[in-house]
C-alpha positions in Angstrom: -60.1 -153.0 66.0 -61.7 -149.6 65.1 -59.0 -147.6 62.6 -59.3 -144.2 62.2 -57.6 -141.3 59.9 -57.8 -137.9 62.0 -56.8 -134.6 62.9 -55.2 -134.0 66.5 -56.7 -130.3 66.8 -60.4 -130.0 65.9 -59.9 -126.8 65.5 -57.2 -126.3 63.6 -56.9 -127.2 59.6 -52.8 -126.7 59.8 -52.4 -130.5 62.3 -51.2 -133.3 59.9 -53.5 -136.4 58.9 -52.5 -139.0 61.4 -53.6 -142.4 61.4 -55.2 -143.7 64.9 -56.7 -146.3 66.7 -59.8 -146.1 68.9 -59.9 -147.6 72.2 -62.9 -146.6 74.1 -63.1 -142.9 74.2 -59.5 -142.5 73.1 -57.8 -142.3 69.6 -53.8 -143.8 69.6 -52.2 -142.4 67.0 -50.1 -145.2 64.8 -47.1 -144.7 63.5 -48.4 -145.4 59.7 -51.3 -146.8 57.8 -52.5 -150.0 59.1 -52.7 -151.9 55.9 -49.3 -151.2 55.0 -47.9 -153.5 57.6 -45.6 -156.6 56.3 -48.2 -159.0 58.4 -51.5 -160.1 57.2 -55.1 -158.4 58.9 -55.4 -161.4 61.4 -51.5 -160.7 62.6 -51.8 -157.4 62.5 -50.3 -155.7 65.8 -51.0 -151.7 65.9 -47.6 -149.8 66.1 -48.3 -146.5 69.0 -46.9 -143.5 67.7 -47.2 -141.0 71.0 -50.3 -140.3 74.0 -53.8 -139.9 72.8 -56.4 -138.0 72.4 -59.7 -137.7 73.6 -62.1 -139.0 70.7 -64.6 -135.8 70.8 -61.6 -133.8 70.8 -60.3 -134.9 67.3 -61.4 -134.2 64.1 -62.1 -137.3 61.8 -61.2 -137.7 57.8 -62.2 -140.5 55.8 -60.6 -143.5 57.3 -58.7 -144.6 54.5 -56.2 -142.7 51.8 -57.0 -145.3 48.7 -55.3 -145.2 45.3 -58.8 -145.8 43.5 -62.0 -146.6 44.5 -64.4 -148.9 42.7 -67.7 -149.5 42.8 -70.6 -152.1 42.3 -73.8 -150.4 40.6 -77.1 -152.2 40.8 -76.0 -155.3 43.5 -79.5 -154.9 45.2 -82.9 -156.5 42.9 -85.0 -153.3 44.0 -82.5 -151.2 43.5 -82.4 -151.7 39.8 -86.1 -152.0 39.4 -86.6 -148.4 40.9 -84.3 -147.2 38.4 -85.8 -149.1 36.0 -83.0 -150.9 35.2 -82.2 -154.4 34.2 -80.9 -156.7 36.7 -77.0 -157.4 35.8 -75.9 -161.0 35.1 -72.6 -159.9 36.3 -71.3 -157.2 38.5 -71.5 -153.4 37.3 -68.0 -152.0 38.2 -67.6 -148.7 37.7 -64.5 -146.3 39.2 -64.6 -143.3 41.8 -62.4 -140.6 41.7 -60.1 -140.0 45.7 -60.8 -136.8 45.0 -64.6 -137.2 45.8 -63.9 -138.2 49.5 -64.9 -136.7 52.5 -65.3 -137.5 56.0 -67.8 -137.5 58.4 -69.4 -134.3 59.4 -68.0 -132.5 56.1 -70.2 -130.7 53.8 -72.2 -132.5 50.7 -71.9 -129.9 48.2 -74.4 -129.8 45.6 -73.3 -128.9 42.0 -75.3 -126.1 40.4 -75.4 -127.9 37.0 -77.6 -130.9 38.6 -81.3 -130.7 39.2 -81.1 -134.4 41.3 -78.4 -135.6 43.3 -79.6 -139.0 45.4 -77.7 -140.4 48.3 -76.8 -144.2 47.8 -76.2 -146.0 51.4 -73.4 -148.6 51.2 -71.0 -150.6 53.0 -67.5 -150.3 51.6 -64.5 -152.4 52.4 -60.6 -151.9 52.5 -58.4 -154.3 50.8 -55.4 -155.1 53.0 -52.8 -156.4 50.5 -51.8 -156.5 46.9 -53.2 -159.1 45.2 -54.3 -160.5 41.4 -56.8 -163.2 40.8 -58.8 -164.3 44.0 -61.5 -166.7 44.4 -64.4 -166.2 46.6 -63.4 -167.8 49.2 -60.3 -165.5 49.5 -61.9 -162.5 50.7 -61.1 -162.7 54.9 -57.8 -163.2 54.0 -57.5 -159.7 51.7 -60.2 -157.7 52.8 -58.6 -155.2 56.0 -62.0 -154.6 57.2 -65.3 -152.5 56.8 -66.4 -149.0 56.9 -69.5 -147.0 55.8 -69.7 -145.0 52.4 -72.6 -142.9 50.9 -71.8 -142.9 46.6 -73.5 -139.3 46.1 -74.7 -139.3 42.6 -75.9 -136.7 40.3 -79.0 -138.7 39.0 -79.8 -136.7 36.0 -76.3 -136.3 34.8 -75.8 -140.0 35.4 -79.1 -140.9 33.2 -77.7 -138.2 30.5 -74.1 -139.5 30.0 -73.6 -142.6 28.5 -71.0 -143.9 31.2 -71.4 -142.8 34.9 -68.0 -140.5 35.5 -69.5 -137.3 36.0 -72.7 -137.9 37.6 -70.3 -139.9 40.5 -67.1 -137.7 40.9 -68.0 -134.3 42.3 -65.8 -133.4 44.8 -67.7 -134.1 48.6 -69.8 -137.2 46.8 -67.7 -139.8 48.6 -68.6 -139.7 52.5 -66.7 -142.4 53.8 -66.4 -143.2 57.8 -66.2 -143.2 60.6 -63.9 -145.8 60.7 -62.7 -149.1 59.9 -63.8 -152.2 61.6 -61.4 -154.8 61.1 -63.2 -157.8 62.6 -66.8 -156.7 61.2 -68.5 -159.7 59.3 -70.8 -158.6 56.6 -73.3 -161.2 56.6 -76.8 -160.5 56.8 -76.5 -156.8 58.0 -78.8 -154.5 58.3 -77.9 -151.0 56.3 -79.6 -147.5 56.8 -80.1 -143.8 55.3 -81.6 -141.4 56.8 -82.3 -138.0 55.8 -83.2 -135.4 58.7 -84.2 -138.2 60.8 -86.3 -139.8 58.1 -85.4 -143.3 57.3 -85.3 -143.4 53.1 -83.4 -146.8 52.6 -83.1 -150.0 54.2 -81.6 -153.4 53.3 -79.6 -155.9 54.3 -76.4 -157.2 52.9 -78.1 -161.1 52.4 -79.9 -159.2 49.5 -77.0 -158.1 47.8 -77.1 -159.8 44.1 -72.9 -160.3 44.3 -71.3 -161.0 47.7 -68.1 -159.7 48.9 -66.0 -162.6 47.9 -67.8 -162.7 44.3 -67.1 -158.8 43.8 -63.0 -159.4 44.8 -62.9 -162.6 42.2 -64.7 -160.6 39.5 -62.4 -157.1 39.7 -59.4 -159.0 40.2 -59.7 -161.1 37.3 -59.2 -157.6 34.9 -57.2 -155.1 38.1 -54.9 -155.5 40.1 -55.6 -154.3 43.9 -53.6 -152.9 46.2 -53.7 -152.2 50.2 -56.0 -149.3 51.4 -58.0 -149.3 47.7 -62.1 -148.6 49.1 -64.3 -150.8 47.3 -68.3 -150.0 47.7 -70.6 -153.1 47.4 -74.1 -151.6 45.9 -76.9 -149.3 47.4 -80.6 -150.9 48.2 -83.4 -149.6 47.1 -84.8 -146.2 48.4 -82.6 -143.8 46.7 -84.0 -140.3 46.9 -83.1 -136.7 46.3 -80.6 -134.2 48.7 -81.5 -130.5 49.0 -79.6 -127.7 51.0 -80.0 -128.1 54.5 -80.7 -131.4 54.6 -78.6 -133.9 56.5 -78.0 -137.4 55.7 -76.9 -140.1 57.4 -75.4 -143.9 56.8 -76.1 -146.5 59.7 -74.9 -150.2 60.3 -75.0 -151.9 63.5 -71.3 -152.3 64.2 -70.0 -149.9 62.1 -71.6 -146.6 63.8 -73.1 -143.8 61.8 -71.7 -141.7 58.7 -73.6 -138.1 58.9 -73.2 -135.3 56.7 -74.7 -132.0 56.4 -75.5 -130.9 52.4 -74.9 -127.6 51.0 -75.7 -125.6 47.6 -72.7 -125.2 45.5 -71.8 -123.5 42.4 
């Protein structure tokens, strides 16, 4: 199943978020957020709220509304080499502010006080139930599917700070979308950025240093996690630079395409 978050009127800002489901060209809207349903992913049954609407017609948020957002730095070898980084002998967690989120199609607004803000291709997942010390093996039972994320980083802010709060948190430096796939497998995918067409990154989820069910034991041996927290599983090599008018976009077969347009801010 394909979950969306969405607004009924493209055109009009005053509509209420709704949560919806896509069936072909059509989006049902549900009665309430997926993941807050009693019954675990695999039982999950979507609740209809009213008649839908045409896809094209409606205008799409982030598809999830998550208490905290965290995030795995350096996951991919090459990754850290182009930084010049070390290679981490355990996952690098750090946190992303809600506030950063946007969906697709919004705006990428560039801060006036950076000189280099990269785009970072990921795939992100949504945790589907409260839960406390997992193993590996536990992730297809917590994990309430996948979605596309781009973790917009100030570079030289980042390299400036000692820890990585400001050069992540901007507001707009969360794209997250289209939607969530709830039967999407993450092995061995193929994961793209481009920017005006170009492609700048390319990897596949085989490479990642930590795999999904490594990064859910690791966070929930020190946090607790709850349903609809977004969770962003490392970037591959070929970060690069954004500049007004520029747009970028997030690919992975299955999980459609995450574009957004960028813009100078103040």
């Amino acid at each position: 199943m394909r979950i969306v978050r969405f607004l009924p009127d493209k055109e009009s800002n005053q509509s209420k978020p709704t949560w919806g489901l896509i069936l072909e060209k059509l989006v049902y809207p549900l009665v309430r957020a997926p993941y807050e349903s009693p019954r675990q992913r695999l039982e999950f049954v979507p609740e209809i709220a009213g008649e839908p609407s045409f896809l094209e017609d409606v205008h799409l948020l982030p598809p999830v509304a998550p208490r905290k957002i965290l995030c795995v730095g350096r996951n991919y070898a090459e990754h850290a080499t182009e930084l010049g980084s070390e290679i981490p002998t355990e996952p690098v967690v750090f946190l992303k502010s809600p506030s950063t989120l946007i969906g697709p199609e919004e705006a990428v607004v560039l801060p006036s006080i950076s000189k280099r803000v990269d785009h970072e291709a990921e795939l992100a997942l949504v945790i589907g139930k409260r839960c406390r010390y997992l193993n590996p093996q536990d992730a297809d039972n917590i994990v309430f599917g996948y979605t596309l994320a781009n973790d917009v980083t100030a570079r030289d802010l980042q390299e400036q700070d000692v820890q990585w709060t400001r050069g992540k948190n901007f507001d707009t430096f969360g794209p997250v979308g289209p939607w969530i796939d709830t039967e999407f497998s993450p092995t061995d995918r193929e994961i793209r950025c481009y920017v005006n067409d170009e492609l700048r990154q390319r990897g596949h989820t085989s490479s990642m240093l930590y795999s999904v069910g490594h990064i859910l034991a690791y966070i929930s041996q020190f946090m607790t996690l709850e349903p609809g927290d977004l969770i962003l599983t490392g970037t591959p090599s070929g970060v690069g630079p954004l500049k007004p008018g520029d747009v970028v976009r997030v690919e992975m077969d299955g999980l459609g395409s995450l574009s957004n347009p960028v813009i100078a801010g103040v």
